[in-house]
C-alpha positions in Angstrom: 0.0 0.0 0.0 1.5 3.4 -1.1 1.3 5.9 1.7 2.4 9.6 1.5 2.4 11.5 4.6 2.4 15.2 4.1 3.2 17.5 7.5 4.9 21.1 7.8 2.0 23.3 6.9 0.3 25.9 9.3 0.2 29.7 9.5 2.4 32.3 8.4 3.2 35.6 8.6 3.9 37.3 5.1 7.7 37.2 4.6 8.3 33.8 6.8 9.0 30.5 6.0 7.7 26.6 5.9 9.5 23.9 5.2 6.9 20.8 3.9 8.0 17.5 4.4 6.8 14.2 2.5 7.3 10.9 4.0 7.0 7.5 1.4 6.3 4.7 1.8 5.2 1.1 -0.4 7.3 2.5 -3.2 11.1 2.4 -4.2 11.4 5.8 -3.9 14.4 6.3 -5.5 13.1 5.7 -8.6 10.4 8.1 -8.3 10.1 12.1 -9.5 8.5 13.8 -6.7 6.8 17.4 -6.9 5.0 19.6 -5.0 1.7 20.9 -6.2 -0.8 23.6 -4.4 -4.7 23.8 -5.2 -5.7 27.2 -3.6 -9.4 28.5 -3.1 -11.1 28.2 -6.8 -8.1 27.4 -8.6 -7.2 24.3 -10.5 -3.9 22.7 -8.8 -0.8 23.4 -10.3 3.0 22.4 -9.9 4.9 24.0 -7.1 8.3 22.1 -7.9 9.5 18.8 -8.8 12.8 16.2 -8.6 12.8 13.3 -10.9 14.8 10.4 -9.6 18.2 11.6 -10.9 18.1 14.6 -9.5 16.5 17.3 -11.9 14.6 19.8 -10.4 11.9 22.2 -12.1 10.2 25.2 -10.1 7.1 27.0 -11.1 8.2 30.4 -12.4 6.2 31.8 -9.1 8.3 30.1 -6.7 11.7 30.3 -8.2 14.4 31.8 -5.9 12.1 31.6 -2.9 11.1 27.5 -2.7 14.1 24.9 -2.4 12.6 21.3 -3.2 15.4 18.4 -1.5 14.8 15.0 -1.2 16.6 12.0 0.7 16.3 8.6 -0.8 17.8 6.9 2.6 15.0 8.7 4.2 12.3 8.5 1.5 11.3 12.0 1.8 10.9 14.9 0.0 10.9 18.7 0.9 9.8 21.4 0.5 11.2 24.6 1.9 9.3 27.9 1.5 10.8 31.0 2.4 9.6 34.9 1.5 5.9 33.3 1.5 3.6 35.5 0.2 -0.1 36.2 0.3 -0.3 34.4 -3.4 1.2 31.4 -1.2 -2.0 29.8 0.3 -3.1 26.7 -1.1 -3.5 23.2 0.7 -0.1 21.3 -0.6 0.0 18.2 -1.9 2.9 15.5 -2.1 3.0 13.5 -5.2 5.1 10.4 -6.8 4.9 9.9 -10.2 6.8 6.9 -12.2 5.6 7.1 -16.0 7.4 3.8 -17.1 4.8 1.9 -14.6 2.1 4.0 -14.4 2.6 5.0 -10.9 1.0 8.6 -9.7 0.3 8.1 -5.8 -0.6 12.0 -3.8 -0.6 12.9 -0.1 -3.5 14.0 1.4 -2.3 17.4 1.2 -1.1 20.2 4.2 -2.7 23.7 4.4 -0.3 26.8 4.3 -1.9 30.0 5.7 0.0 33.2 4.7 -1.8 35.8 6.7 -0.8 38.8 9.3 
């Protein structure tokens, strides 16, 4: 059974920082890309950042220079570290593992970020 346990989230003041973390499990992780998404109030959910399994990471253009997205495969977990939040920020955040060779797509049940002062 593929479990992925999202925790971190909570409330922030504008200009502060989260760090998300993602904890795996029933998967060789390793040989997963995992990525970040967000789904805020009335919007469709979109990619925060991803690492694919050999290391290549991607950010949304939003994020860039403010989210760092790190993962340990001894650990099988990914982060997510969120600094400079802004009021854009809030969104419930969801963990994700996608492997396209086997179909695999497995999501967390998601972590709300609050950016408010």
């Amino acid at each position: 059974q593929v479990q992925l346990v999202e925790s971190g989230g909570g409330l922030v003041q504008p200009g502060g920082s989260l760090r998300l973390s993602c904890a795996a499990s029933g998967i060789i992780f390793r040989l997963y890309a995992m990525g970040w998404y967000r789904q805020g109030p009335g919007k469709q959910r979109e990619l925060v950042a991803v690492i694919t399994s050999g290391g290549t990471i991607n950010y949304n253009d939003s994020v860039k220079g403010r989210f760092t997205i790190s993962r340990d495969n001894a650990k099988n977990t990914v982060d997510l570290q969120m600094n400079s939040l802004k009021p854009e920020d809030p969104a419930v955040y969801y963990c994700n593992a996608k492997r396209v060779v086997s179909s695999g797509n497995y999501w967390g049940q998601g972590t709300q970020v609050t950016v408010s002062s």
